[in-house]
C-alpha positions in Angstrom: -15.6 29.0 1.1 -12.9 28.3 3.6 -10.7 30.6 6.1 -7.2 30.2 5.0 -4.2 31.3 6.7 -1.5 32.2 5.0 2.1 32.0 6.7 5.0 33.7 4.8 7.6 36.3 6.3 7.2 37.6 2.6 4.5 40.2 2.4 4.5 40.0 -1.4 3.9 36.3 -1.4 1.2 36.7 1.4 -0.3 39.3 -0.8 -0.2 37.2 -3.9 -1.4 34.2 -2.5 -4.6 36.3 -0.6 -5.3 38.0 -4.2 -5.5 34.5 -5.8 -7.0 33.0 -2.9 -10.0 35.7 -2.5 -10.7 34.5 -6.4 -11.9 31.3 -5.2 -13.9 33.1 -2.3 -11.8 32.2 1.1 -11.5 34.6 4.0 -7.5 35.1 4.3 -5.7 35.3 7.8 -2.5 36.2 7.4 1.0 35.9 9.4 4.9 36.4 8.9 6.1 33.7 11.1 5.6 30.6 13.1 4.5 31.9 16.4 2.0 34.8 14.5 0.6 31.7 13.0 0.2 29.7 16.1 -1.3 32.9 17.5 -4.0 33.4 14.8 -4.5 29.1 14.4 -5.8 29.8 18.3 -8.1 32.8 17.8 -9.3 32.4 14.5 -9.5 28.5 14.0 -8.9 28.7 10.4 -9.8 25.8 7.9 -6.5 25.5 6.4 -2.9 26.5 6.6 -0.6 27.6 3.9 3.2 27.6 5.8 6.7 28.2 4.3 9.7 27.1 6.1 12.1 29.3 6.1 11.0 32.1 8.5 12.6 34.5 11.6 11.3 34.4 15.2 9.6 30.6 14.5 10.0 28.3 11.2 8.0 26.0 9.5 9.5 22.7 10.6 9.2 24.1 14.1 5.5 25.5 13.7 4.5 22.2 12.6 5.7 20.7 15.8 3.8 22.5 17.8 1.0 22.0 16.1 1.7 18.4 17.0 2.3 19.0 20.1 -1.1 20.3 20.6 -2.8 17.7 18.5 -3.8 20.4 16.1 -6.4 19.4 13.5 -5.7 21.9 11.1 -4.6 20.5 7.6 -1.3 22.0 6.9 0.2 23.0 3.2 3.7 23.5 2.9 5.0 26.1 0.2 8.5 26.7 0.4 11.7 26.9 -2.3 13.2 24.7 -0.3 13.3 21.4 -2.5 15.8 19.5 -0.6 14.3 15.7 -0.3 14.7 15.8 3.7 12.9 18.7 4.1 10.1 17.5 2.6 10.3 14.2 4.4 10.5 15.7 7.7 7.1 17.9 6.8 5.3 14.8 5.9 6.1 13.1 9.3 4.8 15.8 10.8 1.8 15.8 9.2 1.5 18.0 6.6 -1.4 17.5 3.8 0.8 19.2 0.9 3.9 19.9 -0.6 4.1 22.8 -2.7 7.0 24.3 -4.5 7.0 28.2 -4.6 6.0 30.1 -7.1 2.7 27.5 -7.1 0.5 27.4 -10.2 -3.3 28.6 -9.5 -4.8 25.1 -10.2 -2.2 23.5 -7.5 -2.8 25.9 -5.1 -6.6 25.2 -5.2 -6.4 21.6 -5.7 -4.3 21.5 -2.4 -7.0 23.3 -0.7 -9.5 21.6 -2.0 -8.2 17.7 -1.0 -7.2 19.1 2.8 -10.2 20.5 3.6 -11.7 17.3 2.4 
């Protein structure tokens, strides 16, 4: 199906999310921060992005910058624990397709997949 990559300084939640991702058949990238993600966005050209926020070395906020800095294409999801009204806010301004809260539920994860790579 589609190359997703997963960006989480968590390798239990990257894990997670691959194991339920490779369910529904996509190829899974993964990276523990911001500027591993920008890295493999430019090598790999994956077909979606799965981002938390609150990472070392390079965040989410500030990954999704860049990304608009470059006029990146790539639909962006957002799955964080951070709740916080402004947070969310500030990722839709920048773009993102999605909004997930963490842990996500199976059928939201691929239901946010599903509408941004539509």
């Amino acid at each position: 199906m589609a190359k997703v990559l997963v960006v989480d300084d968590s390798s239990f939640i990257r894990k997670t999310l691959a194991r339920i991702l490779t369910e529904a058949e996509h190829e899974i990238l993964e990276a523990s921060n911001g500027q591993e993600a920008l890295d493999t966005i430019s090598l790999k050209s994956p077909d979606c992005v799965i981002l938390d926020l609150l990472m070392p070395v390079m965040d989410g906020i500030t990954t999704l910058r860049v990304l608009n800095e470059c006029k990146s294409t790539v639909p962006v999801i957002v799955l964080s624990a951070d709740i916080q009204e402004s947070a969310r806010n500030e990722c839709f301004s920048l773009g993102v397709k999605n909004f997930l809260n963490k842990p996500p539920k199976k059928e939201e994860l691929f239901s946010a997949i599903e509408k941004a790579l539509s």
